[in-house]
ZATIFI-675699 format. One line per field, with one value per residue: residue number from 1; x, z negated, y of N, C-alpha, C in turn; residue in three letters. Coordinates in nm, 3 decimals. Atoms other than C-alpha are relative to their C-alpha. Layout:
residues N
baza (NUM_...)
n.xx (X_...)
n.zz (Z_...)
n.yy (Y_...)
ca.xx (X_...)
ca.zz (Z_...)
ca.yy (Y_...)
c.xx (X_...)
c.zz (Z_...)
c.yy (Y_...)
fise (ALA_...)
***
This chain:
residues 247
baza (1_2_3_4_5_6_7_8_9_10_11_12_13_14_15_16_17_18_19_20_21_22_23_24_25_26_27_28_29_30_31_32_33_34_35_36_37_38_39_40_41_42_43_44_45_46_47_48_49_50_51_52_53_54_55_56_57_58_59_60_61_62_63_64_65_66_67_68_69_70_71_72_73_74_75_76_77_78_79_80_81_82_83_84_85_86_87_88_89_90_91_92_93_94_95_96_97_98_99_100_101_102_103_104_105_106_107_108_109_110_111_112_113_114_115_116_117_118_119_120_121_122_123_124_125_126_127_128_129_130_131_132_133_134_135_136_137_138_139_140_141_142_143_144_145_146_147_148_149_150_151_152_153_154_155_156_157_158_159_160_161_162_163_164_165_166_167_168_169_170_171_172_173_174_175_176_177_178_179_180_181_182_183_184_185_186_187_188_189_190_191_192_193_194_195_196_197_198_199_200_201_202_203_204_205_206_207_208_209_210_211_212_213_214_215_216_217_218_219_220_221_222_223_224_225_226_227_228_229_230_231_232_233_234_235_236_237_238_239_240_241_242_243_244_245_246_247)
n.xx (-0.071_-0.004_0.111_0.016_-0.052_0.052_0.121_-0.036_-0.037_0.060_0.061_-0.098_0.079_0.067_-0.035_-0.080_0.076_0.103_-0.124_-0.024_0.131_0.023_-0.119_-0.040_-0.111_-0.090_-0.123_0.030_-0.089_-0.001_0.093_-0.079_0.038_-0.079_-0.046_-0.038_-0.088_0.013_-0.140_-0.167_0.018_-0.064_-0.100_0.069_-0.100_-0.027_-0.072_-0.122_0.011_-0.072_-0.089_0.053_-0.079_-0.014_-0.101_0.059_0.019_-0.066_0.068_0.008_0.116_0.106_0.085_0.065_0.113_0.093_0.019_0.050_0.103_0.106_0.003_0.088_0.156_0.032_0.081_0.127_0.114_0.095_0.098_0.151_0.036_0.104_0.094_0.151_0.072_-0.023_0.187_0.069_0.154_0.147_0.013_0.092_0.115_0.006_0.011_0.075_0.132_0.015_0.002_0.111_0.067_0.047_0.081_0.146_0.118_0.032_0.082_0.165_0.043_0.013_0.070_0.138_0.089_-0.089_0.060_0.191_-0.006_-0.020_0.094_0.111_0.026_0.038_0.115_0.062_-0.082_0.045_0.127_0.042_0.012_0.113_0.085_0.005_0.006_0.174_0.022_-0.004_0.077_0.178_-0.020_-0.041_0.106_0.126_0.003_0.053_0.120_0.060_0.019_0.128_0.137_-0.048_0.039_0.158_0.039_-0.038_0.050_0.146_0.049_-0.043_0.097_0.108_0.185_-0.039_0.012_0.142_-0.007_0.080_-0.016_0.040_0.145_-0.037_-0.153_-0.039_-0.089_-0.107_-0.088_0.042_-0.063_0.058_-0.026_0.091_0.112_0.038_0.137_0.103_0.053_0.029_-0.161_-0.032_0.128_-0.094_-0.115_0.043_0.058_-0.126_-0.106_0.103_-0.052_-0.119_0.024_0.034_0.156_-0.008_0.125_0.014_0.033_0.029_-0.001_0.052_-0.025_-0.049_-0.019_0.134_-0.012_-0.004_-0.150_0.028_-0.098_-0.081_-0.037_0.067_-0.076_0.031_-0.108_-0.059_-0.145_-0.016_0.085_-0.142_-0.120_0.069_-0.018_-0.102_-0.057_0.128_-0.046_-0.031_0.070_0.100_-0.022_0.041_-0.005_0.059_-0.033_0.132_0.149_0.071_0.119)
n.zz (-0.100_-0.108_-0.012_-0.020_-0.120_-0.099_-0.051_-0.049_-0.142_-0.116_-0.090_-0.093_-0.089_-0.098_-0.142_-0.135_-0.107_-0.082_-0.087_-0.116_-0.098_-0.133_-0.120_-0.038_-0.023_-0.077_0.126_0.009_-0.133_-0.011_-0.142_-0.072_-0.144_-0.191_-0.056_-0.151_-0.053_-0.143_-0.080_0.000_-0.134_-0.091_0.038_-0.148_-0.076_-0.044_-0.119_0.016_0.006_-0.058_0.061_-0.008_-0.111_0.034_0.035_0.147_0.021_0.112_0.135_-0.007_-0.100_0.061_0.070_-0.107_-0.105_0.086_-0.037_-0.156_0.024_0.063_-0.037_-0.157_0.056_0.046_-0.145_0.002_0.005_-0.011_-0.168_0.027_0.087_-0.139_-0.072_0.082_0.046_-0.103_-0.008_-0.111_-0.006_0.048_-0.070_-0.094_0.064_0.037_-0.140_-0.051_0.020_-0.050_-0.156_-0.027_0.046_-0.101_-0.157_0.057_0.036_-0.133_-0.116_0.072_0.043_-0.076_-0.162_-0.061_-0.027_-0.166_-0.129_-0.012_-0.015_-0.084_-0.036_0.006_-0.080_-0.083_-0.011_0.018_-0.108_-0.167_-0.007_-0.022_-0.149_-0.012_0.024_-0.078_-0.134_-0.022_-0.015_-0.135_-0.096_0.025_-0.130_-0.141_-0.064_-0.016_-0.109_-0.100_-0.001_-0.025_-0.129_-0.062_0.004_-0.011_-0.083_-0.006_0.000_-0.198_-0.079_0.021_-0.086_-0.161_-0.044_0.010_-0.026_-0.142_-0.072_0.000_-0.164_0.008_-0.137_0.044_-0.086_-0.051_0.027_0.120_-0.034_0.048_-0.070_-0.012_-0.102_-0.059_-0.128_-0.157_-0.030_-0.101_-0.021_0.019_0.157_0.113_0.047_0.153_0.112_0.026_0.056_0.137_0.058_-0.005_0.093_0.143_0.111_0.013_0.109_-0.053_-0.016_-0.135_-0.050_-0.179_-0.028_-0.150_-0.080_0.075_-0.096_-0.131_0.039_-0.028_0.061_0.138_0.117_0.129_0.104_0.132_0.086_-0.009_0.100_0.013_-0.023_-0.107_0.041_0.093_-0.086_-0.101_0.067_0.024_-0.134_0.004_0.069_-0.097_-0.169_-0.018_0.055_-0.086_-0.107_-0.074_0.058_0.117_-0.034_0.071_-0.081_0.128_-0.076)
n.yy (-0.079_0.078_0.007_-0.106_-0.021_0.051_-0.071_-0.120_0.062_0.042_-0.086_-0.006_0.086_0.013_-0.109_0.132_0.091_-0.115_-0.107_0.134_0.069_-0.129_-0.017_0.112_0.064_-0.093_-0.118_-0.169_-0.058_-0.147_-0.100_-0.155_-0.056_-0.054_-0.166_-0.054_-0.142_-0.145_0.010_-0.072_-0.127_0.063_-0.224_-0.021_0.012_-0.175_-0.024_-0.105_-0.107_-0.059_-0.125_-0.130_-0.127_-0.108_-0.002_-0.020_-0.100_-0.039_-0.024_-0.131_0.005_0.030_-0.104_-0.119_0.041_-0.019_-0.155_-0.002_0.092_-0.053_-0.119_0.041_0.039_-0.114_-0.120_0.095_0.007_-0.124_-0.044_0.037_-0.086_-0.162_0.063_0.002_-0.142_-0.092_-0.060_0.056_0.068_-0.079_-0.132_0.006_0.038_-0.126_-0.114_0.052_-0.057_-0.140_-0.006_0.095_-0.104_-0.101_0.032_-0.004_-0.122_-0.037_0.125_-0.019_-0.138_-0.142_0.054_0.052_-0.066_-0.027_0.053_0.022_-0.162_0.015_0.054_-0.084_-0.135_0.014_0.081_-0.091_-0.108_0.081_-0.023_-0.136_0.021_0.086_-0.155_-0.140_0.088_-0.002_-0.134_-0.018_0.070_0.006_-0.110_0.080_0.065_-0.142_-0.092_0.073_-0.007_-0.113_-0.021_0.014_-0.090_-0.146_0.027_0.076_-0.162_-0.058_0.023_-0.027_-0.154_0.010_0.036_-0.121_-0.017_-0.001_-0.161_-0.058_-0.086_-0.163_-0.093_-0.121_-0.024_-0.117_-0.062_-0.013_-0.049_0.064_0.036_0.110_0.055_0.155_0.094_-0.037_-0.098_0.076_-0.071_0.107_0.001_0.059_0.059_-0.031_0.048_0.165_-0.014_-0.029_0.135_0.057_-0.016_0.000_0.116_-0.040_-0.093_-0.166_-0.097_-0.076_-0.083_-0.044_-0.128_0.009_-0.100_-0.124_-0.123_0.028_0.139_0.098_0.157_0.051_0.022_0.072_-0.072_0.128_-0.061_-0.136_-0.106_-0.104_-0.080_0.059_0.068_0.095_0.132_0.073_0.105_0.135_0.084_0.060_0.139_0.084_0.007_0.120_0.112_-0.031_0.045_-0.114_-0.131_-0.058_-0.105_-0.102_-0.123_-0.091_-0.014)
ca.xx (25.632_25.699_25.350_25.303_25.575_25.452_25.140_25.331_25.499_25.217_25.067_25.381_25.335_25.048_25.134_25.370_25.153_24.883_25.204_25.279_24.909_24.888_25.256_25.134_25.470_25.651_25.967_25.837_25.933_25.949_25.661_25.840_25.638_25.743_25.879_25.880_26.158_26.193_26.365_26.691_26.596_26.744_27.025_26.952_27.170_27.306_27.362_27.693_27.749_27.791_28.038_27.892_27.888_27.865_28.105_28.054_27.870_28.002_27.865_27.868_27.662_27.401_27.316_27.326_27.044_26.881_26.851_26.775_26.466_26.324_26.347_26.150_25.875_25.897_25.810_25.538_25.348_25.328_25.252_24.946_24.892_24.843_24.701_24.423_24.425_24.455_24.102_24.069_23.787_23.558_23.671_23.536_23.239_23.149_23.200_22.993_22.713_22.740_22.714_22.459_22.280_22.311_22.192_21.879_21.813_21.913_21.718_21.371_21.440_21.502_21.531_21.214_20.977_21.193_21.046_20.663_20.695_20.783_20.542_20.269_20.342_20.375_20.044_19.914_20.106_19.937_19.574_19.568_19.695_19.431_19.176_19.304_19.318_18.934_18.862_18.999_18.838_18.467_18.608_18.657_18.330_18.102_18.286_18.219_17.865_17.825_17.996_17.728_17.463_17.612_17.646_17.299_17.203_17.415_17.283_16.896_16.970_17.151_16.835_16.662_16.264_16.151_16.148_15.849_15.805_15.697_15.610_15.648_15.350_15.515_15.838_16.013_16.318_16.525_16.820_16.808_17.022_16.927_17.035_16.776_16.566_16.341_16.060_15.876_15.726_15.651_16.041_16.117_15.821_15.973_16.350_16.176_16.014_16.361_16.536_16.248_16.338_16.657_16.549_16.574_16.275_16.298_16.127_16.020_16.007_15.792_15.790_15.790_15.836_16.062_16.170_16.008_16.142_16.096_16.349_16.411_16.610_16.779_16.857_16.797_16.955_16.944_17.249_17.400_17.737_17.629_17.402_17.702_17.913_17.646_17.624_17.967_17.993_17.695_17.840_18.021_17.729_17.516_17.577_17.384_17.583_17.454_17.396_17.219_16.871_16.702_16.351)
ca.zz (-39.106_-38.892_-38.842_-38.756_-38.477_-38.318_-38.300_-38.169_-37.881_-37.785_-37.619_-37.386_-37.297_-37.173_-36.992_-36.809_-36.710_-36.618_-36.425_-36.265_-36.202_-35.986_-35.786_-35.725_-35.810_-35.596_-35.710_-35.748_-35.447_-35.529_-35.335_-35.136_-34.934_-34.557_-34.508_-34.097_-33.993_-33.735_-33.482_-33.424_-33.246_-32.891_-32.873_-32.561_-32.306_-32.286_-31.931_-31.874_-31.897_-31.606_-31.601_-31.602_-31.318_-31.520_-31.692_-32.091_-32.203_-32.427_-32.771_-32.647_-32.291_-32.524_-32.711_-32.411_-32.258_-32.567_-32.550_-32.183_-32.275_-32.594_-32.426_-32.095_-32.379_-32.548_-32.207_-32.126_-32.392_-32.417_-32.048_-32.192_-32.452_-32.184_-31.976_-32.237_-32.412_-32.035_-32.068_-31.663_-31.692_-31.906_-31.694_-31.378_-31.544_-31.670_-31.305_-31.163_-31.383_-31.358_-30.958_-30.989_-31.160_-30.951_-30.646_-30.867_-30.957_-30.556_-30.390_-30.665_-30.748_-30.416_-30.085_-30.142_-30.232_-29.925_-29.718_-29.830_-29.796_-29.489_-29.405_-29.539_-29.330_-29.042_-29.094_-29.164_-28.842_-28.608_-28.749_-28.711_-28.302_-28.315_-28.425_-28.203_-27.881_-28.001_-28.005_-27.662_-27.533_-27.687_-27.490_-27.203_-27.182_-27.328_-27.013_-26.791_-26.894_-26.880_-26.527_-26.391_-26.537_-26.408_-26.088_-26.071_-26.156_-25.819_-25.635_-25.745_-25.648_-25.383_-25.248_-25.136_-25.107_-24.785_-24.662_-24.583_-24.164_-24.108_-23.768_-23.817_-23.648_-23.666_-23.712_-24.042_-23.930_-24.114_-23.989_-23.866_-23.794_-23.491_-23.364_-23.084_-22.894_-22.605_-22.382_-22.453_-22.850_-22.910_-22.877_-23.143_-23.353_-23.330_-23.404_-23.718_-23.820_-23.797_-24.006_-24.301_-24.482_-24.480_-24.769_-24.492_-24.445_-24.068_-23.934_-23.560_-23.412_-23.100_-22.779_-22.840_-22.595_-22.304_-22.495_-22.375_-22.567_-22.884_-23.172_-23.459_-23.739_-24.055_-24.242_-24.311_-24.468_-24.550_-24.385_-24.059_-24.199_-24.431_-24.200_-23.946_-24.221_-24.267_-23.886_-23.918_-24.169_-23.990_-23.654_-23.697_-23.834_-23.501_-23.185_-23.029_-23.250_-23.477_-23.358_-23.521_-23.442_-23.595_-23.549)
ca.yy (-14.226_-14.515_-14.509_-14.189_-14.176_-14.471_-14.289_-13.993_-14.196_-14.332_-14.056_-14.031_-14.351_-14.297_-13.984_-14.242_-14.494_-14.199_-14.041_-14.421_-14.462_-14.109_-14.182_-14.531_-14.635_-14.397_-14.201_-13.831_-13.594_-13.231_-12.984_-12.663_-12.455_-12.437_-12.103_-12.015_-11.867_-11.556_-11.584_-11.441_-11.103_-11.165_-10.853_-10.667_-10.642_-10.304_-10.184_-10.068_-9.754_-9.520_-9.234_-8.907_-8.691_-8.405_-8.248_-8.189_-7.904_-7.662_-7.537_-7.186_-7.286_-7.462_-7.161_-6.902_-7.166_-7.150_-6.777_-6.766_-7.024_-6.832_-6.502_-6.674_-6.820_-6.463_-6.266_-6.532_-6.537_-6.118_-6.146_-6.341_-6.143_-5.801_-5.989_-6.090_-5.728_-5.552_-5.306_-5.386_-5.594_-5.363_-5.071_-5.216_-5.411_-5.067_-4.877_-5.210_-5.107_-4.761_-4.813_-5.049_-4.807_-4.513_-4.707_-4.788_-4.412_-4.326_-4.588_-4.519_-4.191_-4.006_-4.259_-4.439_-4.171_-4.011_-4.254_-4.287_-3.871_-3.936_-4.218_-4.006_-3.704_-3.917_-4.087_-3.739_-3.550_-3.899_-3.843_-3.431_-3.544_-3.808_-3.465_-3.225_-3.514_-3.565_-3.220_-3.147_-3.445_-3.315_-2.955_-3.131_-3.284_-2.949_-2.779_-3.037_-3.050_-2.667_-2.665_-2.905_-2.706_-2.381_-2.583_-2.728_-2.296_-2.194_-2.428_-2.357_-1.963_-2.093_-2.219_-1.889_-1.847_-1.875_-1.479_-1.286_-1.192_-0.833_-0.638_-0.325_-0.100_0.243_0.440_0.441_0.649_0.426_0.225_-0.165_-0.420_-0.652_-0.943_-0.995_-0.831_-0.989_-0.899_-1.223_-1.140_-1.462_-1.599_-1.358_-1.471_-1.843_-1.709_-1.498_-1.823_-2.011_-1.786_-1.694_-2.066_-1.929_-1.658_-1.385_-1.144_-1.067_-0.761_-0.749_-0.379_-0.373_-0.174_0.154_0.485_0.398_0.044_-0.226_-0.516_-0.658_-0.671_-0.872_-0.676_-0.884_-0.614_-0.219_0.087_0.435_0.569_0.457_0.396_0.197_-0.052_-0.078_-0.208_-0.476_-0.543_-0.566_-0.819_-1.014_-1.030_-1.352_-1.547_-1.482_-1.588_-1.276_-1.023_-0.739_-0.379_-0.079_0.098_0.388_0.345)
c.xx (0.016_-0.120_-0.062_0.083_-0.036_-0.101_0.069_0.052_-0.063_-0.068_0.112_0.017_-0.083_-0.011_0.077_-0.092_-0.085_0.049_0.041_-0.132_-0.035_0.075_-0.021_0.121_0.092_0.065_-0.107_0.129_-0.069_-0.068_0.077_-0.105_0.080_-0.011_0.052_0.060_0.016_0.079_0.052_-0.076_0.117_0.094_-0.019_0.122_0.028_0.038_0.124_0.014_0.070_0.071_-0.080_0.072_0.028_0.076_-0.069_-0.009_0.013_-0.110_-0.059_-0.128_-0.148_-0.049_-0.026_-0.127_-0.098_-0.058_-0.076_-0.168_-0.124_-0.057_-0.171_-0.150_-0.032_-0.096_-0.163_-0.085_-0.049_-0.053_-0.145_-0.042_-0.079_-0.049_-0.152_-0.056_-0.068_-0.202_-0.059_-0.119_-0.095_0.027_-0.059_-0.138_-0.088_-0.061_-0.138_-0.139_-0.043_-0.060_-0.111_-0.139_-0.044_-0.064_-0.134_-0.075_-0.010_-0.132_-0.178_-0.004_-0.028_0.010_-0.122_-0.142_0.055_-0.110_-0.177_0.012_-0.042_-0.081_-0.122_-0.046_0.014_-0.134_-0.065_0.001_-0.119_-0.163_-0.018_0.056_-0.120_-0.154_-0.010_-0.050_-0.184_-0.035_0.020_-0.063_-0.133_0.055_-0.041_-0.149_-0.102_0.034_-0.022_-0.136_-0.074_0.045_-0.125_-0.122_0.048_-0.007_-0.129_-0.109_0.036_-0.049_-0.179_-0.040_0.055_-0.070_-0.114_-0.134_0.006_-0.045_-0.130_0.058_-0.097_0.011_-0.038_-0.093_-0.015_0.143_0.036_0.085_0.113_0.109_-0.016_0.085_-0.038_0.077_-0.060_-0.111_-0.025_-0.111_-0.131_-0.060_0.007_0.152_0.047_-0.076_0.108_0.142_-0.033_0.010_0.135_0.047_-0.103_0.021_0.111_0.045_0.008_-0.148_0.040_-0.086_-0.038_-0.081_-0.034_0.015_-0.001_0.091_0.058_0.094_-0.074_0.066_-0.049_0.132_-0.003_0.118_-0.036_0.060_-0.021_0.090_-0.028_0.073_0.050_0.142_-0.014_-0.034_0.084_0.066_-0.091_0.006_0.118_0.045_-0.100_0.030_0.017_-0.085_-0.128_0.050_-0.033_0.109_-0.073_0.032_-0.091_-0.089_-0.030_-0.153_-0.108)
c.zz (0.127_0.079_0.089_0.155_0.111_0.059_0.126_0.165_0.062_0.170_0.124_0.051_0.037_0.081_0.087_0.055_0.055_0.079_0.113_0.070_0.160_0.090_0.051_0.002_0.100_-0.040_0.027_0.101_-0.099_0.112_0.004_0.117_0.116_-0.009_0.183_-0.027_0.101_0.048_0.014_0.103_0.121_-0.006_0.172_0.068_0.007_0.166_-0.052_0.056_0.096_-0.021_0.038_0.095_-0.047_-0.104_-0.179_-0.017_-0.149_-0.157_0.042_0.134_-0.062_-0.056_0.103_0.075_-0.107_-0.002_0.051_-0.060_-0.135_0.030_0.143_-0.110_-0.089_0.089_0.038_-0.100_-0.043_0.133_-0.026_-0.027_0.064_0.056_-0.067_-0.099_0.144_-0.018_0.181_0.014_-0.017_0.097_0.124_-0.005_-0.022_0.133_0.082_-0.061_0.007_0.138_0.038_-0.051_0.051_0.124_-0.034_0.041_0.158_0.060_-0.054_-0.011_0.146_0.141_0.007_0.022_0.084_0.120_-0.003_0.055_0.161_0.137_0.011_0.139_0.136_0.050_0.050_0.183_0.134_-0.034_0.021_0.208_0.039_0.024_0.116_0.162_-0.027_0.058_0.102_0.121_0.022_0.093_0.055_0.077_-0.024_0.162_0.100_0.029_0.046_0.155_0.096_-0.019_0.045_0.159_0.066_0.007_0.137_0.098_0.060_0.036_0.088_0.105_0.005_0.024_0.123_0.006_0.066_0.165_0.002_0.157_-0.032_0.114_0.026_-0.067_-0.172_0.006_-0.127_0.088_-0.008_0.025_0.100_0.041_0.082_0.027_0.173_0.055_-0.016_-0.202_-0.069_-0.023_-0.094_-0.111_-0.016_-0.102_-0.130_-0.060_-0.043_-0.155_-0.154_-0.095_-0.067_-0.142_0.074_0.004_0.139_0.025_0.142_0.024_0.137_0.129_-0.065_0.150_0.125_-0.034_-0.014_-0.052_-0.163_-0.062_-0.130_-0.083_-0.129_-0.069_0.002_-0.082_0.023_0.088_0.123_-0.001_-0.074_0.034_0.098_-0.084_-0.025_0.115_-0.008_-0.041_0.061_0.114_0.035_-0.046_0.117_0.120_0.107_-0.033_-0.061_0.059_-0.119_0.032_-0.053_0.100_-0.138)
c.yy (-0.080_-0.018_0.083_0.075_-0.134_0.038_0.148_-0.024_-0.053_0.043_-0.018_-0.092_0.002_0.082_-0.103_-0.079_0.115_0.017_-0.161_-0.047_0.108_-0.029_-0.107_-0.058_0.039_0.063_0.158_0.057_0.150_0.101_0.107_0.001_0.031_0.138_-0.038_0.102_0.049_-0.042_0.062_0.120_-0.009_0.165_-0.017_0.051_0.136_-0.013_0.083_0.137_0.124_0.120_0.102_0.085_0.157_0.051_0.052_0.158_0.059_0.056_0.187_0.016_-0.077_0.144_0.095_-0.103_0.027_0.160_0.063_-0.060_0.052_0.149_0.001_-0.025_0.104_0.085_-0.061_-0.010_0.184_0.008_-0.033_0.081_0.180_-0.002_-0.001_0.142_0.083_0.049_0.031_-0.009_-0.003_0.126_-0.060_-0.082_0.144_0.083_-0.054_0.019_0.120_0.023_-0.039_0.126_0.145_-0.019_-0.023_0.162_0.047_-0.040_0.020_0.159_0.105_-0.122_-0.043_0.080_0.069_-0.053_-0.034_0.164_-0.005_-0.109_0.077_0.116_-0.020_-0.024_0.155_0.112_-0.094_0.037_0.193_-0.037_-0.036_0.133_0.055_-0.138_-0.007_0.092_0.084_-0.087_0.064_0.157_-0.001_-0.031_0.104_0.057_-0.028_-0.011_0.169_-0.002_-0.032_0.054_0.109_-0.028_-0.029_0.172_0.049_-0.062_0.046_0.140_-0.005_0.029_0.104_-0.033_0.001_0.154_0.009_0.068_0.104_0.078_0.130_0.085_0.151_-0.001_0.035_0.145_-0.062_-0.107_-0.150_-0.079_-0.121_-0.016_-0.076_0.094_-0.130_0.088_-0.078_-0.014_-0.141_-0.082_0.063_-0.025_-0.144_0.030_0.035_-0.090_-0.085_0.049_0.033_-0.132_0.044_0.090_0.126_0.037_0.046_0.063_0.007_0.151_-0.014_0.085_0.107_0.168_-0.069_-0.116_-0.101_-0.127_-0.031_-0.074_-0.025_0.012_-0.069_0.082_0.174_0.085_0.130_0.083_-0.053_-0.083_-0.157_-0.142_-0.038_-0.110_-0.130_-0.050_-0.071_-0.151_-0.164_-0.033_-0.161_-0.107_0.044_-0.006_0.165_0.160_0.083_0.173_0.035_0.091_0.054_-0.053_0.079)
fise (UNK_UNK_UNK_UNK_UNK_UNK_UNK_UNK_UNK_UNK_UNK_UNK_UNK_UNK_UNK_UNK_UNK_UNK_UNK_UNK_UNK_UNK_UNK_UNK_UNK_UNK_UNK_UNK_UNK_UNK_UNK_UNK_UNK_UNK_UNK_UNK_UNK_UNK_UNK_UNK_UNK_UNK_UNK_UNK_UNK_UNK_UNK_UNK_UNK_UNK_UNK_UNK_UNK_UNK_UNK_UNK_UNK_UNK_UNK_UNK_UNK_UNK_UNK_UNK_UNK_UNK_UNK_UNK_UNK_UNK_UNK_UNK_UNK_UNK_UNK_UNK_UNK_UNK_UNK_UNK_UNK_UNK_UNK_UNK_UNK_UNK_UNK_UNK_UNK_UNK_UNK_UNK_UNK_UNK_UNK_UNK_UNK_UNK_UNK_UNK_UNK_UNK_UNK_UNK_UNK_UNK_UNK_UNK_UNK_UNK_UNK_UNK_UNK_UNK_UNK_UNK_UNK_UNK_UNK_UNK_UNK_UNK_UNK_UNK_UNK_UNK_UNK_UNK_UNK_UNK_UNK_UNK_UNK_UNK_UNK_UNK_UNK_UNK_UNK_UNK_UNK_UNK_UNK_UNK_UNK_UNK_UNK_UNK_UNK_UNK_UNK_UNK_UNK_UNK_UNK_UNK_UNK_UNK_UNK_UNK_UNK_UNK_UNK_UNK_UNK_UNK_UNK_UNK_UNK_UNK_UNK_UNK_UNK_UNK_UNK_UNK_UNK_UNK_UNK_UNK_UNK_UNK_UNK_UNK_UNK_UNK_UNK_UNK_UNK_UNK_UNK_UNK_UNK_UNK_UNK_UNK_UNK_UNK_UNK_UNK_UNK_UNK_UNK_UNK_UNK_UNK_UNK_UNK_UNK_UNK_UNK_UNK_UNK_UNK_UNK_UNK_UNK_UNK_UNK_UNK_UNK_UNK_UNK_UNK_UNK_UNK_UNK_UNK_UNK_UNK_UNK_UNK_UNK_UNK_UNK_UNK_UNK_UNK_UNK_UNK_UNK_UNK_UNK_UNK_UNK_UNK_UNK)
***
């Protein structure tokens, strides 16, 4: 037994020396973790406290504000609310297409073919002017053309033959008109001659009974009346004048 606890104590001695070899011979200190401590929260300075200008409100003026305040956020949000139902916004959406729409069918259906109609039947109204303005021009110029030929005709029978000279060599007892008479034959031969280009036919009537001149008659007739009225009209285109002879 003695044996047995020396054995038993030995061990513990040698935990000791083990335990004196680790402390190097230093007493044993006890490890504590460092705990940091907070600092003291600093107390905050209250300001002091001014007096109230207003006077304390009652239990009864709290609830009439309250009132006042759910009544104001009652009205407000049905104002939304009609606001965002209000059928406004499809009724004139609606009218704006409707409108839009009738100015379409106006404007295609009845002003524009309106105005080709109207183009047309001007176009149509300036080419039948255009026509007729031709058509009085080409007039214009047939009647112009027929005048000068109609002119160019009056002038060409204007332009009489030259007249045929005739001495007559006895008594007709027809009626004469002269405008001269001479006693020299061949001065009325000449005057004849004169006027024959003319398209007259002058006749020269010679002596004859107890008339001794020669006379150169420009015209003739059946009747006496009737050969005056020719002198007549003959008068002023003859220097000599225009009587009437029976011969």
């Amino acid at each position: 037994m003695a044996r047995r606890k020396k054995q038993d104590e030995d061990p513990s001695q040698d935990n000791l020396n083990n335990n004196s070899d680790d402390t190097f011979g230093l007493p044993e200190i006890e490890y504590e973790p460092l705990q940091r401590e907070e600092e003291p929260a600093r107390p905050v300075s209250e300001s002091p406290s001014q007096p109230s200008s207003h006077e304390p409100i009652t239990r009864k003026e709290m609830e009439r504000e309250e009132v006042q305040s759910n009544e104001y956020n009652t009205n407000y949000y049905n104002n939304n609310e009609d606001e965002g139902n209000s059928p406004w916004p499809k009724i004139l959406g609606i009218a704006a297409i409707l409108l839009l729409t009738a100015g379409a069918v106006w404007y295609f259906g009845m002003y524009r073919p309106n105005q080709i109609k109207i183009a047309a039947d001007k176009a149509r109204q300036e080419q039948e002017a255009e026509a007729a303005r031709q058509r009085e021009a080409d007039l214009a110029e047939s009647k112009r053309l027929e005048d000068e030929r109609r002119r160019a005709d009056s002038l060409a029978n204007a332009t009489p033959a030259t007249g045929v000279i005739d001495t007559l060599t006895e008594r007709t007892g027809r009626y004469y008109v002269i405008i001269a008479s001479g006693i020299d034959g061949d001065l009325i031969m000449d005057y004849a001659r004169k006027l024959a280009p003319k398209g007259l036919s002058p006749k020269i009537i010679p002596p004859h009974g107890k008339v001794k001149f020669y006379r150169l008659a420009i015209a003739e007739g059946d009747t006496y009346a009737s050969t005056q009225a020719t002198a007549d009209q003959l008068k002023g285109d003859y220097s000599g004048g225009a009587w009437v002879v029976r011969y």
